[in-house]
PQR file of N, CA, C, O and H, with PARSE charges and radii, in Angstrom:
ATOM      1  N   UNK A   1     -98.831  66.025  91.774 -0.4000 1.5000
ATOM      2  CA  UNK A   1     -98.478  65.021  92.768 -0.0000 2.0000
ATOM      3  C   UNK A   1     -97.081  64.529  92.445  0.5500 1.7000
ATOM      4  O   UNK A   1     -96.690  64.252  91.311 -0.5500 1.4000
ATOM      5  N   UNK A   2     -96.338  64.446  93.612 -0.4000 1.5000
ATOM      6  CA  UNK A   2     -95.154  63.871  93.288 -0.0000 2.0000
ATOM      7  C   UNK A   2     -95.248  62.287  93.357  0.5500 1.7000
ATOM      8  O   UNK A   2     -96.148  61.538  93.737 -0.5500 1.4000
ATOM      9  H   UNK A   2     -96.656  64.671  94.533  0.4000 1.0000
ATOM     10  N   UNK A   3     -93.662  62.005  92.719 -0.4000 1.5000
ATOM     11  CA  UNK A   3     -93.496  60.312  92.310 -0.0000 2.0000
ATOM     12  C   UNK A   3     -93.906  59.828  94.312  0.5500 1.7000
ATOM     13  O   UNK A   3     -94.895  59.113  94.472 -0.5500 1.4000
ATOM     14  H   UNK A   3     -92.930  62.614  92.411  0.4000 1.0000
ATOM     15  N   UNK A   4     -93.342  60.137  95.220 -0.4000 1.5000
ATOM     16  CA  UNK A   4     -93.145  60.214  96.646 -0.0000 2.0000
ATOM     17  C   UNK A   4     -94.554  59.984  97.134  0.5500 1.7000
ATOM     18  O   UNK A   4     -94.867  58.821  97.390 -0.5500 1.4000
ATOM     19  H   UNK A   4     -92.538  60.717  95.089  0.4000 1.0000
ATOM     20  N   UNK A   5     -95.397  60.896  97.287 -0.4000 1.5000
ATOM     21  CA  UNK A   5     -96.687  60.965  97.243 -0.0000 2.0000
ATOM     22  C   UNK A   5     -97.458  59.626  96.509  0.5500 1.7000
ATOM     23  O   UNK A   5     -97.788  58.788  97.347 -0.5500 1.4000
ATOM     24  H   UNK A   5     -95.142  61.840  97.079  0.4000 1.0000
ATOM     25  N   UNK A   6     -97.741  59.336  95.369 -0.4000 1.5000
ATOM     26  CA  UNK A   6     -98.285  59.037  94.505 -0.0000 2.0000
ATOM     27  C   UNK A   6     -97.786  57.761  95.235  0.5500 1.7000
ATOM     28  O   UNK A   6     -98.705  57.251  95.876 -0.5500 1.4000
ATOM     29  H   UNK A   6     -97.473  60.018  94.688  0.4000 1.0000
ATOM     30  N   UNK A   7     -96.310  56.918  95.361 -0.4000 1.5000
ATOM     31  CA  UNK A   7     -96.163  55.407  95.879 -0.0000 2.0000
ATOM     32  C   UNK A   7     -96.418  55.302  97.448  0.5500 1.7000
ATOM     33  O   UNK A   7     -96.240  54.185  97.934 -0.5500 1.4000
ATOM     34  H   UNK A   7     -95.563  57.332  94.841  0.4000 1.0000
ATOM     35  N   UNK A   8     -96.823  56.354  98.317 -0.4000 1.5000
ATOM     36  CA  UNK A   8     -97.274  56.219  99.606 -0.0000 2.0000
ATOM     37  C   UNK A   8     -98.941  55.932  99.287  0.5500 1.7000
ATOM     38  O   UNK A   8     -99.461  55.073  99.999 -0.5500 1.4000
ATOM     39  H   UNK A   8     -96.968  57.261  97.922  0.4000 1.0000
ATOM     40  N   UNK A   9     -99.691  56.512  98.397 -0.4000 1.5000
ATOM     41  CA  UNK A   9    -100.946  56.418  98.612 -0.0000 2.0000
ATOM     42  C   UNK A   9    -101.011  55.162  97.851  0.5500 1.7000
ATOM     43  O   UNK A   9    -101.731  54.304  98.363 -0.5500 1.4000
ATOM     44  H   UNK A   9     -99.269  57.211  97.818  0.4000 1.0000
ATOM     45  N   UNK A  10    -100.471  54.876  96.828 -0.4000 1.5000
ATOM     46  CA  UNK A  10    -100.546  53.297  96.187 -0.0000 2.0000
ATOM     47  C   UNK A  10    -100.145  52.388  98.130  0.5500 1.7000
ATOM     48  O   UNK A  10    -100.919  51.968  98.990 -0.5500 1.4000
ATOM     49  H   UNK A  10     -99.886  55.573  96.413  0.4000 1.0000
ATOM     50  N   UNK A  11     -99.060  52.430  98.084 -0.4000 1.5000
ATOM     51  CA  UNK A  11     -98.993  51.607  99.489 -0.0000 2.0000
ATOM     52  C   UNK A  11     -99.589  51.541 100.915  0.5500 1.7000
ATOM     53  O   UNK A  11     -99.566  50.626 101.738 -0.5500 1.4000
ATOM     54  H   UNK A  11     -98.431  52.772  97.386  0.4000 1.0000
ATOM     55  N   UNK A  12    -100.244  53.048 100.976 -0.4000 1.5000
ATOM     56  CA  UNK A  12    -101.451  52.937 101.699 -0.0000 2.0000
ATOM     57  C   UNK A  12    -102.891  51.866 101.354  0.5500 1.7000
ATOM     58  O   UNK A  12    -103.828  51.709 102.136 -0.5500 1.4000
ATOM     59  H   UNK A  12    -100.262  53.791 100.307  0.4000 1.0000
ATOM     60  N   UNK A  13    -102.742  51.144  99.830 -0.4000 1.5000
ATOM     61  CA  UNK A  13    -103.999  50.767  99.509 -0.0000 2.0000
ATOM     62  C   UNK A  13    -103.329  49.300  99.076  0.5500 1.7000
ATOM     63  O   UNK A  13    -103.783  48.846  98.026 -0.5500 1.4000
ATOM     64  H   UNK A  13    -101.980  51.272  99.195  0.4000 1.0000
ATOM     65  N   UNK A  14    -102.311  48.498  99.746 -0.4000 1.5000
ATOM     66  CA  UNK A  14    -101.686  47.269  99.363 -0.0000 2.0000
ATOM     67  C   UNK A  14    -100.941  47.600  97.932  0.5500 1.7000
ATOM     68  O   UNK A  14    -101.149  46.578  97.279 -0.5500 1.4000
ATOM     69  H   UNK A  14    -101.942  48.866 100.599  0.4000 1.0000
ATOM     70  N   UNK A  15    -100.293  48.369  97.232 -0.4000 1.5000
ATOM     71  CA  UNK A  15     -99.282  48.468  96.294 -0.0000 2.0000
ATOM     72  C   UNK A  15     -98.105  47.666  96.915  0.5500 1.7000
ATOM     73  O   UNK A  15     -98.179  47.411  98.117 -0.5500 1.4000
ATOM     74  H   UNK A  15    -100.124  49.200  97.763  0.4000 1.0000
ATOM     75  N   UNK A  16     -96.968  47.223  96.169 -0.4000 1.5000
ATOM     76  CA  UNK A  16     -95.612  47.080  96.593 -0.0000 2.0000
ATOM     77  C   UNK A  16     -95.098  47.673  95.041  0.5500 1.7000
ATOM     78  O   UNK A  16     -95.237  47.193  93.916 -0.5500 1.4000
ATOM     79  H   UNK A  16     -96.907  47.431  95.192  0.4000 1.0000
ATOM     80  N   UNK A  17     -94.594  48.648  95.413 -0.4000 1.5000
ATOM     81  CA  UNK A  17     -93.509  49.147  94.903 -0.0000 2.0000
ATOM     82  C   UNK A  17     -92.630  48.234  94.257  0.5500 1.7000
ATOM     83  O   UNK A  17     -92.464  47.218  94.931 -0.5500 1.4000
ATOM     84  H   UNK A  17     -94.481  49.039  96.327  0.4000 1.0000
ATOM     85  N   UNK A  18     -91.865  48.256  92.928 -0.4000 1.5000
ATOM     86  CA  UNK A  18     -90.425  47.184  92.807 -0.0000 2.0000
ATOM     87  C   UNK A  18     -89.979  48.026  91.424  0.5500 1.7000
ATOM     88  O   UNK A  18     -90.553  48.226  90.354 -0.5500 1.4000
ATOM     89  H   UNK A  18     -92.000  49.082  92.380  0.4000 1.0000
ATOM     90  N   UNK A  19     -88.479  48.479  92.052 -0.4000 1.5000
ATOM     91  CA  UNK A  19     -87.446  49.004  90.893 -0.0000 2.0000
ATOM     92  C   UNK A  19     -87.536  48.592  89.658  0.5500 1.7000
ATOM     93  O   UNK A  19     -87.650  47.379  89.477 -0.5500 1.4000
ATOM     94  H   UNK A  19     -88.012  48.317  92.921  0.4000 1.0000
ATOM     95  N   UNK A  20     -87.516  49.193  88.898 -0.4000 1.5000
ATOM     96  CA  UNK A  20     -87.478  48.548  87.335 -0.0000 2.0000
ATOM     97  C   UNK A  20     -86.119  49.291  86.538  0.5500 1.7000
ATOM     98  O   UNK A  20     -85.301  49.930  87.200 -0.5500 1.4000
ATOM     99  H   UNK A  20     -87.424  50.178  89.045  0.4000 1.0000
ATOM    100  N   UNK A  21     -86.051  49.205  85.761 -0.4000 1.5000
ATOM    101  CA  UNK A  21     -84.776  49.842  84.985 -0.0000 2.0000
ATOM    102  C   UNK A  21     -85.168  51.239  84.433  0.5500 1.7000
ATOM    103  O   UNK A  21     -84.356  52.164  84.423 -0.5500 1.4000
ATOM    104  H   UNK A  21     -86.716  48.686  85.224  0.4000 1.0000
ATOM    105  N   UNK A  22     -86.616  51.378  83.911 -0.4000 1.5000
ATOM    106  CA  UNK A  22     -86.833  52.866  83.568 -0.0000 2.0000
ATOM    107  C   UNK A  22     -87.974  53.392  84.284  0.5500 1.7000
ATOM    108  O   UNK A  22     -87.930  54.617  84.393 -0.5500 1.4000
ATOM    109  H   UNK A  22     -87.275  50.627  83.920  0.4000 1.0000
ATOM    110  N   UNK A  23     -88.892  52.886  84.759 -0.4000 1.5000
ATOM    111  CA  UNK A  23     -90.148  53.188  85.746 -0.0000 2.0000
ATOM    112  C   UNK A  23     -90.027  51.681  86.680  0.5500 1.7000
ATOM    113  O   UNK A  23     -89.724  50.500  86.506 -0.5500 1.4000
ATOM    114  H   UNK A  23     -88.927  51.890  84.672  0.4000 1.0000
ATOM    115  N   UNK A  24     -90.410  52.461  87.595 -0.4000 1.5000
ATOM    116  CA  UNK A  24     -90.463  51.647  89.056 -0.0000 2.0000
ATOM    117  C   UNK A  24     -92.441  51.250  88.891  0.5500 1.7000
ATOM    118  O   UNK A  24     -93.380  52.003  88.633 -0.5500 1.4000
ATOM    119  H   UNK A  24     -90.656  53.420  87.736  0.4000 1.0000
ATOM    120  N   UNK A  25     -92.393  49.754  89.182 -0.4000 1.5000
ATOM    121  CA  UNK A  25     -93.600  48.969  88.958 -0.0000 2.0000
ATOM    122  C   UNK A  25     -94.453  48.649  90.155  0.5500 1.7000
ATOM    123  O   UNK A  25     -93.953  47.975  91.055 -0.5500 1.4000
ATOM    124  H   UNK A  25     -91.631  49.142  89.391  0.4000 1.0000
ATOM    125  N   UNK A  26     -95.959  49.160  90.266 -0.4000 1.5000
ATOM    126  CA  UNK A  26     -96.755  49.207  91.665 -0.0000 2.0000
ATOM    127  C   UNK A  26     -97.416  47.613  91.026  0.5500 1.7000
ATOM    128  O   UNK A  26     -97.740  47.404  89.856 -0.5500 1.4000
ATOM    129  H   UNK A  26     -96.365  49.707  89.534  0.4000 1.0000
ATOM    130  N   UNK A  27     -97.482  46.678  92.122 -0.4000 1.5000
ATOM    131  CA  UNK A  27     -98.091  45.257  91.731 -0.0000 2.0000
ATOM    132  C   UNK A  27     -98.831  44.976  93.438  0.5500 1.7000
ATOM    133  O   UNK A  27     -98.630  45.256  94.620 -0.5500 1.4000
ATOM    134  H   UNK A  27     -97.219  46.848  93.072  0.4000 1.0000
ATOM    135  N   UNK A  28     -99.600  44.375  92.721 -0.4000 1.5000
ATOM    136  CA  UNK A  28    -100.584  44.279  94.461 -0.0000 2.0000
ATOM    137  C   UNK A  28    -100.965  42.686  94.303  0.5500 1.7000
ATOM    138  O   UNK A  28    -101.948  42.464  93.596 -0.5500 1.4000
ATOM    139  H   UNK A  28     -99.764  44.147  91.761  0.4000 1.0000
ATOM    140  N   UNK A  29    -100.435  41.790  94.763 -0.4000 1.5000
ATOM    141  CA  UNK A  29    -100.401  40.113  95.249 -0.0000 2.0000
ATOM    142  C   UNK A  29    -101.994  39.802  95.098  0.5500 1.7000
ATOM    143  O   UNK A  29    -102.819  40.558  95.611 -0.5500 1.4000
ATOM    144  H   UNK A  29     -99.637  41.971  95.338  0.4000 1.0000
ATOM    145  N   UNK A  30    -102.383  38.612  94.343 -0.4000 1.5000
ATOM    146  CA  UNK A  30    -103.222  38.162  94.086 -0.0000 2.0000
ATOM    147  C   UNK A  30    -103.999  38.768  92.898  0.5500 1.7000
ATOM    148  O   UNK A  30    -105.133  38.465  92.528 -0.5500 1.4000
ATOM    149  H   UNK A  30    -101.712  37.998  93.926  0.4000 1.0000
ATOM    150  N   UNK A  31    -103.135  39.711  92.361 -0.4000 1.5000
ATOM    151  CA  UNK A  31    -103.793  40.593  91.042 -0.0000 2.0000
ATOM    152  C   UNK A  31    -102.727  40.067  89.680  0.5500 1.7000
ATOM    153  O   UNK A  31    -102.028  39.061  89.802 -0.5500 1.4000
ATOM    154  H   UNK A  31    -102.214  39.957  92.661  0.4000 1.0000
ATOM    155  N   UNK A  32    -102.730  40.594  88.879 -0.4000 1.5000
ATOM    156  CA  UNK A  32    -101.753  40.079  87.461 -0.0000 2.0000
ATOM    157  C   UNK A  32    -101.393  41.454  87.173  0.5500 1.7000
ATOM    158  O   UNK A  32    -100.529  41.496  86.298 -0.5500 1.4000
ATOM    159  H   UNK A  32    -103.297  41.411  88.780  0.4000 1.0000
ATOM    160  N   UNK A  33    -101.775  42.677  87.629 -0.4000 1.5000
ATOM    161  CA  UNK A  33    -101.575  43.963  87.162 -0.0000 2.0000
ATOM    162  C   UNK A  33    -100.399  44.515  87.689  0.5500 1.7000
ATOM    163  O   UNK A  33    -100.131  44.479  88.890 -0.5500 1.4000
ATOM    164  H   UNK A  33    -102.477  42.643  88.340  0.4000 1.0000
ATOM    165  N   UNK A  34     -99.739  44.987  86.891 -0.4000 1.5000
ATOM    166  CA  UNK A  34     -98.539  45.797  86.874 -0.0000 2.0000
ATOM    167  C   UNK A  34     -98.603  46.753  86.582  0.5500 1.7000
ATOM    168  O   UNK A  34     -99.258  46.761  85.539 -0.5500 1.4000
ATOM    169  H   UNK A  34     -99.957  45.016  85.916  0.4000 1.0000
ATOM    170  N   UNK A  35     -98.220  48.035  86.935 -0.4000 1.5000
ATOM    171  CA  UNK A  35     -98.469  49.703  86.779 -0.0000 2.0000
ATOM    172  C   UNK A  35     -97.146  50.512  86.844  0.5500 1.7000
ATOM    173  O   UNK A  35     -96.388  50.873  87.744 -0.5500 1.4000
ATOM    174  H   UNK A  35     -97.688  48.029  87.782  0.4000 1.0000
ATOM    175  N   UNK A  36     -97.193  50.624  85.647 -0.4000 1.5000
ATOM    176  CA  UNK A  36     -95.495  51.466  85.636 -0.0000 2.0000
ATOM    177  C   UNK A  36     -95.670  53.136  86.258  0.5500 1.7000
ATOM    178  O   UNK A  36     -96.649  53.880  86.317 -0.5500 1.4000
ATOM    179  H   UNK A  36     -97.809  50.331  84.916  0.4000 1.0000
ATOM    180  N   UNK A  37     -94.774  53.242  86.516 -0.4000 1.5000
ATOM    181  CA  UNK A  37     -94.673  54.816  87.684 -0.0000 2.0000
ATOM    182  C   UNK A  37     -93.178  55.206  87.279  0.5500 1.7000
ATOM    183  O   UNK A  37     -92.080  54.678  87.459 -0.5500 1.4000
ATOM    184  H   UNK A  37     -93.979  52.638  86.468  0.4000 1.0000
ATOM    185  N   UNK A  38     -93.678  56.491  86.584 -0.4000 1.5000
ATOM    186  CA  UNK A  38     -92.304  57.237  85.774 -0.0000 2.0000
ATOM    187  C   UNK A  38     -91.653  57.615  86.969  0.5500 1.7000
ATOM    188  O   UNK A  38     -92.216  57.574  88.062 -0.5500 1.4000
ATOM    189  H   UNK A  38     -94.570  56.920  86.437  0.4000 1.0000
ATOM    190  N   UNK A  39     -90.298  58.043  86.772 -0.4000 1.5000
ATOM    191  CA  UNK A  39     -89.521  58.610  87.507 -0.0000 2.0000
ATOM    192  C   UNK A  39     -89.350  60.504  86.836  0.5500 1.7000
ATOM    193  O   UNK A  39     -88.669  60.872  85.879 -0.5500 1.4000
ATOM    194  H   UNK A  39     -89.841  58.077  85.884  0.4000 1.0000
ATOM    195  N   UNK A  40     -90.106  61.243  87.625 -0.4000 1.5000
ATOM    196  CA  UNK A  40     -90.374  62.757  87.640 -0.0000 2.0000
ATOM    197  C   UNK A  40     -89.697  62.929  88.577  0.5500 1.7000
ATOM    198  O   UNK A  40     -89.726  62.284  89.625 -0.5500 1.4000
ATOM    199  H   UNK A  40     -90.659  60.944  88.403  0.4000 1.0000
ATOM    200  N   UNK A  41     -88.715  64.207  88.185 -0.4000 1.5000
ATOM    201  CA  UNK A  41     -87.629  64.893  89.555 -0.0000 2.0000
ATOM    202  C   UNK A  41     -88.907  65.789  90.005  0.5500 1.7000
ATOM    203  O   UNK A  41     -89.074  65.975  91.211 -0.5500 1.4000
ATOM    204  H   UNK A  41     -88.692  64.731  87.333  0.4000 1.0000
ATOM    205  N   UNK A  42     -89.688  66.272  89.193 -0.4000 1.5000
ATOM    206  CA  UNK A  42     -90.744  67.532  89.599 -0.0000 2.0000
ATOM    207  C   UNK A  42     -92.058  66.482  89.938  0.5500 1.7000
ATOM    208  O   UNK A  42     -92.006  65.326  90.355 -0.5500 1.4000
ATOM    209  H   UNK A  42     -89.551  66.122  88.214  0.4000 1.0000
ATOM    210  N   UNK A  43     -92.972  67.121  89.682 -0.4000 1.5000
ATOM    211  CA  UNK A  43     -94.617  66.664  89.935 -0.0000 2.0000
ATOM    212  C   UNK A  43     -94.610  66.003  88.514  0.5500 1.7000
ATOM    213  O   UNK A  43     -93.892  66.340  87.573 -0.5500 1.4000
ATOM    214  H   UNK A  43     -93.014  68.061  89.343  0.4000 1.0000
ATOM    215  N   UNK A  44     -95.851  64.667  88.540 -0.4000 1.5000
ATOM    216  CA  UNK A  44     -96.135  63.628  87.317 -0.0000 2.0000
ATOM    217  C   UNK A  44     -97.610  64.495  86.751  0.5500 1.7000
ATOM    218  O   UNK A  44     -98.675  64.665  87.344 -0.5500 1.4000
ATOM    219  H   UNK A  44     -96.435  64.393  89.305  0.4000 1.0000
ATOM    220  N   UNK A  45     -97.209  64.906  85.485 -0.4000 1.5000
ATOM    221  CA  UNK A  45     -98.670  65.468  85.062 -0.0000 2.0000
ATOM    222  C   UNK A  45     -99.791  64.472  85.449  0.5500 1.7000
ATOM    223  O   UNK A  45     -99.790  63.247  85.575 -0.5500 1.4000
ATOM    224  H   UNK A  45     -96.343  64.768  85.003  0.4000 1.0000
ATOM    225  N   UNK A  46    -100.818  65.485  85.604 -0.4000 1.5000
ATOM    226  CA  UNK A  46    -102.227  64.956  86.038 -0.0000 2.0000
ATOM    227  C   UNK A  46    -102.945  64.199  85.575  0.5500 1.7000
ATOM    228  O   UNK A  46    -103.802  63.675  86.288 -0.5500 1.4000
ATOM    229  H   UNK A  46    -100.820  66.480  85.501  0.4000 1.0000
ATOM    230  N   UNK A  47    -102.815  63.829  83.961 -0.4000 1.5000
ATOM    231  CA  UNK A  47    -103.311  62.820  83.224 -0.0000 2.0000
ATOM    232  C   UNK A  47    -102.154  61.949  83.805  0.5500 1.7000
ATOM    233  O   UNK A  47    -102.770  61.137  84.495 -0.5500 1.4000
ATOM    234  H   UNK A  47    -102.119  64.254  83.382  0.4000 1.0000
ATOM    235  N   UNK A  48    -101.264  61.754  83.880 -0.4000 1.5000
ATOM    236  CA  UNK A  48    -100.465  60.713  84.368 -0.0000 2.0000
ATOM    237  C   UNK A  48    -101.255  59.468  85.499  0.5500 1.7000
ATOM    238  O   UNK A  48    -101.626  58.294  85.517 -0.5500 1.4000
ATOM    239  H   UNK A  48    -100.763  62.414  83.319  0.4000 1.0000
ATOM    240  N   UNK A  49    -101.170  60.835  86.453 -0.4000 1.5000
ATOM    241  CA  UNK A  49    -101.364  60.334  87.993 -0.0000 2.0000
ATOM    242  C   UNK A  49    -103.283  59.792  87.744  0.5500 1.7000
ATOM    243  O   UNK A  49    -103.588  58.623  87.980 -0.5500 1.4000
ATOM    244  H   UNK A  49    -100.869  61.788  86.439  0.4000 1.0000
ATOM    245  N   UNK A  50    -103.919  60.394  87.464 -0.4000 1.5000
ATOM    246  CA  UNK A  50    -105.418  59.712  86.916 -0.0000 2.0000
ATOM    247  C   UNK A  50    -105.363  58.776  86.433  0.5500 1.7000
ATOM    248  O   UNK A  50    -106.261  57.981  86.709 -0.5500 1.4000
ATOM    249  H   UNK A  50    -103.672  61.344  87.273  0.4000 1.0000
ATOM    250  N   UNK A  51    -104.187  58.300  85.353 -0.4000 1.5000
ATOM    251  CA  UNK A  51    -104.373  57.254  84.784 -0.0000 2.0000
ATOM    252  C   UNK A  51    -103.963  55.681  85.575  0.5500 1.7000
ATOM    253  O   UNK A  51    -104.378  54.528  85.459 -0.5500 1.4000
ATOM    254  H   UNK A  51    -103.457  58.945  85.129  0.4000 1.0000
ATOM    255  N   UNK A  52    -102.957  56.349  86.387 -0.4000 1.5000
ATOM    256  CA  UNK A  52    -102.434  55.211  87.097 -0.0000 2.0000
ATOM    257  C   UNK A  52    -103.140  55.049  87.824  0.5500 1.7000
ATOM    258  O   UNK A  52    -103.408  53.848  87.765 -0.5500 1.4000
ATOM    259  H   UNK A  52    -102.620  57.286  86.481  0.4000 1.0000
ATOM    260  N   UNK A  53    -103.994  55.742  88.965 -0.4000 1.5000
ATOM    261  CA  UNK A  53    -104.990  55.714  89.890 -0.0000 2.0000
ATOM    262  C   UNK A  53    -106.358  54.770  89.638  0.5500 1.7000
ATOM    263  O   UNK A  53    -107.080  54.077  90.355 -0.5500 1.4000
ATOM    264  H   UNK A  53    -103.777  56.717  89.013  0.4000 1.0000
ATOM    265  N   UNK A  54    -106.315  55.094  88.362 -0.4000 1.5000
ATOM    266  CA  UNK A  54    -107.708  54.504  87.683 -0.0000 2.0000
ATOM    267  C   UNK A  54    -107.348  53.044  87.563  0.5500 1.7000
ATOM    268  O   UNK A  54    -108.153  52.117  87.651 -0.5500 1.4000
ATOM    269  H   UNK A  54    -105.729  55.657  87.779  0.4000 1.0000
ATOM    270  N   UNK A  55    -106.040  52.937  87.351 -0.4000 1.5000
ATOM    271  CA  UNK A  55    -105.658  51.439  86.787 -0.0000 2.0000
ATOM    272  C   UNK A  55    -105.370  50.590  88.415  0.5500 1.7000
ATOM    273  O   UNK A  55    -105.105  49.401  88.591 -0.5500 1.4000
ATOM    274  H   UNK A  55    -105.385  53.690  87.280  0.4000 1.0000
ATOM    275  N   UNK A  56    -105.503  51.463  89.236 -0.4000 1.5000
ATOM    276  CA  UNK A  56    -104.863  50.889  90.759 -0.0000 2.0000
ATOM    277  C   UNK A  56    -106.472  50.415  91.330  0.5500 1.7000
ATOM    278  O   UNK A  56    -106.693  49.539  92.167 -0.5500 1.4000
ATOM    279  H   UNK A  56    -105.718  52.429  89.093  0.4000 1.0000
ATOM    280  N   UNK A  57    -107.416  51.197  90.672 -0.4000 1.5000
ATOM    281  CA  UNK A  57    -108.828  51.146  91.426 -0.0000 2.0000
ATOM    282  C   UNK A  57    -108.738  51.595  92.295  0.5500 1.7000
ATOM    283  O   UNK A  57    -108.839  50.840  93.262 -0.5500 1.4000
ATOM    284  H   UNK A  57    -107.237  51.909  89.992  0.4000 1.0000
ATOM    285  N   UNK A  58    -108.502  53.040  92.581 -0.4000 1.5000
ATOM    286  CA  UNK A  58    -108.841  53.917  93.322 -0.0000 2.0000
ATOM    287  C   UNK A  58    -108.909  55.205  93.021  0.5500 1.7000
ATOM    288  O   UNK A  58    -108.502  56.259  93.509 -0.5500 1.4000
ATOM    289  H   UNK A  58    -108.421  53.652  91.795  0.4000 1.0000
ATOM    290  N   UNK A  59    -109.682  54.780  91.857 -0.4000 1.5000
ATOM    291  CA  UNK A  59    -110.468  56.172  91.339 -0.0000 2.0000
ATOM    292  C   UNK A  59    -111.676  56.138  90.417  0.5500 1.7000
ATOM    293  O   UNK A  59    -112.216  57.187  90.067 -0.5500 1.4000
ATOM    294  H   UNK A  59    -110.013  53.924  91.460  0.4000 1.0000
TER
END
């Protein structure tokens, strides 16, 4: 899955996206959770993308 992919389906599910200096941070309003999202020119390995998914609750 690309970085592209991966912040459309976070923002399909209330993510907001926000720049950070080395990973760009998915935060969803009324939560305290912050989820860092590497910056991959290619696809984010699959343990990656599981892990963040899992931490988004939607998986």
């Amino acid at each position: 899955m690309t970085k592209r992919e991966l912040e459309k389906l976070l923002k399909q599910n209330g993510w907001e996206i926000i720049s950070g200096a080395r990973h760009d941070m998915a935060v969803k309003e009324g939560t305290n959770v912050k989820i860092p999202i590497p910056r991959h020119k290619s696809d984010i390995p699959v343990g990656t993308v599981n892990s963040i998914l899992k931490d988004a609750g939607l998986k």
